[in-house]
N, C-alpha and C positions, 0 to 999 in steps of 0.2 A: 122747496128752496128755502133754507133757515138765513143763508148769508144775504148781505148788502150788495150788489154787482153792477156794474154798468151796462147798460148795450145802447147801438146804434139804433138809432130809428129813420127811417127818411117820411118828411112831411109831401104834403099834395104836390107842394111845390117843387119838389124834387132835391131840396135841401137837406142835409144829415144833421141829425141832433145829439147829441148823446144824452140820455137818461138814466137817472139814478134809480133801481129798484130794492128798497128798503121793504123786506117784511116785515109784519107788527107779530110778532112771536109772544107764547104763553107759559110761562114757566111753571111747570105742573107740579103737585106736593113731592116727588121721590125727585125734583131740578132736573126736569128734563126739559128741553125748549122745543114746544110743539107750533105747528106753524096755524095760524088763525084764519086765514085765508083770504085777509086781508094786504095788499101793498101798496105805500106810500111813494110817487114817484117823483122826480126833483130834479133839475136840470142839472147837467154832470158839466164837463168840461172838456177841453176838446184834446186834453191826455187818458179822456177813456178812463180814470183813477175815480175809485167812488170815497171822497173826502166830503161827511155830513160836518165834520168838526167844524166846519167854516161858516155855519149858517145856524151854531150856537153859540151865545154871547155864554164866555168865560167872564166866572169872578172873579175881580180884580184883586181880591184877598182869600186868603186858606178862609175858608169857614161860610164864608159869603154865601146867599144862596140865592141864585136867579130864578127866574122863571123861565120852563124850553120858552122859545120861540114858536106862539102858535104859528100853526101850518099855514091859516090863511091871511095872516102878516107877512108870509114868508115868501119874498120876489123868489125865490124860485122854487114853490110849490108848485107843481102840474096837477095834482088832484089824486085821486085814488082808486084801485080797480078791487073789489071783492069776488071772489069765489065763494058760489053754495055747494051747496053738498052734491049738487046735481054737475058742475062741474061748470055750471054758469057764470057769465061773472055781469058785474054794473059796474060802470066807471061815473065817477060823481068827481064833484068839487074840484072839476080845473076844465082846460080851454083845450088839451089835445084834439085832432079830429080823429073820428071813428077810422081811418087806415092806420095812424099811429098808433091810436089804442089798441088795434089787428097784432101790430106787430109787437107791443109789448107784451100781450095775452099770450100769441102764436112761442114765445120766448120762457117766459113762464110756464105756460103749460109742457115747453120739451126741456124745461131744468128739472122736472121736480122729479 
């Protein structure tokens, strides 16, 4: 999975979420964009639309240069899930429970 996409997740509680799943892609010497097997996920919205532009601050001037917005400033970071080569993955740096993580893995693994 190379693109940004949304999917539904439902928490313990029986509550839907939507989340943002952002690959960290690698752009290789002949520009090709391979995928690292790492993805960044983000709390979406409840149109399902995966819109990151909202949760980086724009320069108020042509030329300006901000800094991203690290992730873990970022109210709606959820953390990150990696894949190894083994087709393993660890989910690190946010609060999702292991059924969510299930489902965004379960998701992941039938995009790619």
């Amino acid at each position: 999975m190379i693109h940004t996409v949304n999917h539904d997740v439902t928490g313990d509680n029986g509550v839907h979420r939507n989340i943002i799943i952002e690959p960290v892609l690698h752009q290789s010497v002949n520009h090709e964009l391979n995928a690292t097997g790492l993805y960044k996920l983000y709390n979406g919205n409840a149109d399902g639309e995966a819109i990151l532009f909202e949760i980086q601050e724009i320069a108020p001037e042509i030329g300006e240069s901000k800094p991203l917005l690290d992730d873990k400033k970022n109210p709606d970071y959820l953390g990150q899930i990696l894949f190894d080569t083994d087709s393993k993955w660890h989910y690190s740096e946010g609060q999702l429970s292991h059924y969510e993580q299930q489902q965004v893995v379960d998701f992941i693994q039938n995009t790619k």
